[in-house]
N, C-alpha and C positions, 0 to 999 in steps of 0.2 A: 055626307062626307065624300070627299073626293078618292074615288078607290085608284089611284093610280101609284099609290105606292110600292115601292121593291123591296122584297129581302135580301141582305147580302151580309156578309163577314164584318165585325167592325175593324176598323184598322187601330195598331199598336197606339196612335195616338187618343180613338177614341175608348179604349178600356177602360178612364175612369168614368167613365158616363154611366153605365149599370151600376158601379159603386154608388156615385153620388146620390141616384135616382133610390138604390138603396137606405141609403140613408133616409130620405126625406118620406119612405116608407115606414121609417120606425125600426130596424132594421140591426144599425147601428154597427157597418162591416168595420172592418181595421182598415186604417190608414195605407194600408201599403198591401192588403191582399191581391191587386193585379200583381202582382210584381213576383209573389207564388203561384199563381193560378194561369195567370195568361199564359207564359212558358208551356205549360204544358201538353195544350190541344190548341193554340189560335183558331183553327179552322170552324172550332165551336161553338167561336162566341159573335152571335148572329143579332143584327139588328133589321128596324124596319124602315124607312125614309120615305118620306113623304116633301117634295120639293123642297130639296134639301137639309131637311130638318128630322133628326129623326127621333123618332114617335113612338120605338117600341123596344125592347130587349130580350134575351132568352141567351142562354147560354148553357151547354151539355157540353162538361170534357169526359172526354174517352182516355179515361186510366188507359187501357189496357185492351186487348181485343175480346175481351167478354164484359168488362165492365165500364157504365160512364156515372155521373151522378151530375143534376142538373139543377140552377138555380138562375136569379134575377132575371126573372122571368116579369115584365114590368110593362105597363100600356101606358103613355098620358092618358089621364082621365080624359080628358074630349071624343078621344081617339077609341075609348072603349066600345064593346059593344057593337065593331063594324068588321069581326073579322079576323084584325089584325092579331090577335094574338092567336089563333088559331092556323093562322100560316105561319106565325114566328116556330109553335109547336110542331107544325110538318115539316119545317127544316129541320129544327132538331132531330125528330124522328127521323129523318132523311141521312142525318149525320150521325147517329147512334148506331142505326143499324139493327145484327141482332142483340145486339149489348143485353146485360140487366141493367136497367134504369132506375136510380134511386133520387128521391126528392127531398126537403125538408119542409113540406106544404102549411099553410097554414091550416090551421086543425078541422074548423069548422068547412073548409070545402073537403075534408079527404071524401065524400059520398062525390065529390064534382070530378076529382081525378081517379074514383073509381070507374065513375061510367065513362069519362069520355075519353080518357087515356088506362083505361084496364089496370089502376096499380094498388096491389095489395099494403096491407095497414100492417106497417111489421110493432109499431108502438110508439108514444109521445116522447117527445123531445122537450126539457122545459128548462126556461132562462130563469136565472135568478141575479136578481141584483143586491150589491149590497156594499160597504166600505172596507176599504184592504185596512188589515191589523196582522199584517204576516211577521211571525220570525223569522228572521235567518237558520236556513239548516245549512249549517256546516258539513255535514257528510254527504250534499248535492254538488254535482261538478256540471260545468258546462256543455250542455251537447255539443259543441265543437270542438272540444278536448277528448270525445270520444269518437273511437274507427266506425267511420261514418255507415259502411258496410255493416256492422253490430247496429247499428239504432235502425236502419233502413229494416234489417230482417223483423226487430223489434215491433216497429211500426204496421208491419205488413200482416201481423200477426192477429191486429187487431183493426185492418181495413180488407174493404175486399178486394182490393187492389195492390200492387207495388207503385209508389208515387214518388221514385226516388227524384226527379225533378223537382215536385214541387217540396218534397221534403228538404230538400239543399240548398230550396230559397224560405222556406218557411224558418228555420231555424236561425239565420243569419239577417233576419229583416229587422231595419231601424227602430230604437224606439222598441223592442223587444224584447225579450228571456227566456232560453230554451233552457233547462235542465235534467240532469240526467240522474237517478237513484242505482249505485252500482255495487254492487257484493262482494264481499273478499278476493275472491277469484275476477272481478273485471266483470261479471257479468251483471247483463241490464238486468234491472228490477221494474223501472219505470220510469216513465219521462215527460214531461207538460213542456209548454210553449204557452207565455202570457206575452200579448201583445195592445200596441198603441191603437183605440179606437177613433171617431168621430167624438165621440161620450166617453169618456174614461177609456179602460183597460180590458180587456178579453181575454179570458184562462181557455185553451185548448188547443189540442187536446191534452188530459192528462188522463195514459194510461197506467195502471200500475198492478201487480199480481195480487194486491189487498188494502182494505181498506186503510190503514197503517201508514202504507209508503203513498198510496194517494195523499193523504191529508201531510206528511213531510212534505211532498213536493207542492201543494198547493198553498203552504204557508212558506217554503222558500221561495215560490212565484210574487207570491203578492207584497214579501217583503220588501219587493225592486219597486214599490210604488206605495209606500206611506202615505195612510190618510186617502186615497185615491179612488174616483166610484171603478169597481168591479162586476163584471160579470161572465157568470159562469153556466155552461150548458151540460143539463146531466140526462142522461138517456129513464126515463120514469122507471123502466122496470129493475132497474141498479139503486135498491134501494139505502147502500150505504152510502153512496154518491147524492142522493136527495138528504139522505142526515150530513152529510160534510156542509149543504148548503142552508138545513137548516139551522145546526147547533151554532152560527155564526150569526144567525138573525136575517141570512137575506131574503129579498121578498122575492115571491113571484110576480115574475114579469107576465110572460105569453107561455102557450107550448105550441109544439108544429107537431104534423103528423109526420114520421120519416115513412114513406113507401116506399116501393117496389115494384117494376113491372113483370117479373119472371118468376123470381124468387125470393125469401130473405134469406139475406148468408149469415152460414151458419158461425157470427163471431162469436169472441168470448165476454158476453155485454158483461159482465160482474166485474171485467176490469177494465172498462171503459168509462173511465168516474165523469171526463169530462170531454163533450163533442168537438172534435176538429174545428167547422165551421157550417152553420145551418146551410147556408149559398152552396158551396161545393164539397160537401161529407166533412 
């Protein structure tokens, strides 16, 4: 193979290109997650070029100055095996920093991202698929009806980061439904985001302080899509979140390893029914 390829930044026009390569991974991102994600670190999302065509992907956004979490991380097959992804991984780490690094790897290599990038195994991640039969929950309001400032604190609660960027476009993205579970008093109880896939529709995240208002909000999510394939990502050791996805018949898809290079942080997984996004936490 010809080693003369460069790594550098992708430009605003090419950030569907890891999506798409995602997808044909199996993958199966939302239609419009550049559009939350890019915003918030450009400088992260790193490809490889090889006379003029490029050949590789990686992408690490930096939440935060202690935390990033990194995904579509992608070689053409041809192109494997010569390298290239292993300098796509030293930009990254170049861009990271001393961040904590969190991934959503596939399961079977977590022993490959343990030796070669040092990252511990905090627990699986598993997809589940299956056909939306949602009711309508009348006592769910819009996340954009609520002070954006209130679901931000909410949200952060249960990432290890603040991501009010991408939370501001995550909630408002096409072809989507964020909703909000709120208490006499205004206060948050819980809130999901189902959004437009490549393949159907994608629930996440939905956190919520019990298993109760998880399953309210996950049947007013899926109600915005009668009939429609669904799927939903539940953290394995949240084991009311794996019964919300069984008592409904969905199947298992895959599961990823979520790691970490420093630490695991210390969330509150009992109410994280359902994951953000594999690609970027």
């Amino acid at each position: 193979m010809n080693q003369n390829y460069h790594i550098r930044n992708l430009t605003p026009d090419e950030v569907s290109i890891p999506i798409e390569w995602a997808r044909y991974e199996g993958w199966n991102p939302g239609l419009y997650d550049a559009l939350s994600h890019y915003p918030v670190d450009p400088s992260g999302w790193f490809c490889a070029e090889l006379d003029g065509e490029i050949i590789g992907t990686a992408v690490a956004v930096n939440y935060d100055a202690a935390f990033s979490f990194g995904g579509f991380y992608i070689v053409k097959k041809q192109f494997r095996d010569h390298g290239v992804g292993w300098d796509l991984v030293r930009a990254m780490n170049n861009h990271i920093g001393d961040r904590n690094f969190g991934i959503d790897g596939v399961f079977e290599m977590q022993e490959k991202y343990r030796e070669k990038m040092g990252m511990i195994f905090a627990y699986r991640n598993i997809r589940w698929q299956g056909i939306s039969s949602g009711i309508e929950q009348p006592d769910l309001v819009l996340a954009t009806n609520v002070p954006f400032d209130s679901l931000l604190r909410y949200d952060t609660a249960h990432f290890p980061a603040e991501r009010k960027i991408f939370l501001e476009n995550w909630i408002r993205q096409p072809e989507g439904t964020a909703q909000v579970k709120l208490d006499r008093d205004e206060k948050i109880r819980g809130y999901g985001v189902i959004r437009k896939c490549y393949e159907g529709h994608k629930i996440g995240p939905i956190f919520a302080e019990n298993p109760l208002i998880a399953d309210e909000i996950f049947e007013g999510l899926t109600s915005t899509v009668p009939g429609e394939v669904i799927f939903f990502d539940t953290p394995e050791p949240n084991n009311e979140a794996v019964r919300m996805a069984q008592k409904r018949q969905m199947t298992e898809v895959f599961g990823t390893a979520r790691m970490y290079t420093k630490m695991i942080p210390g969330l509150p997984v009992h109410e994280i029914f359902g994951v953000t996004t594999f690609e970027l936490g």
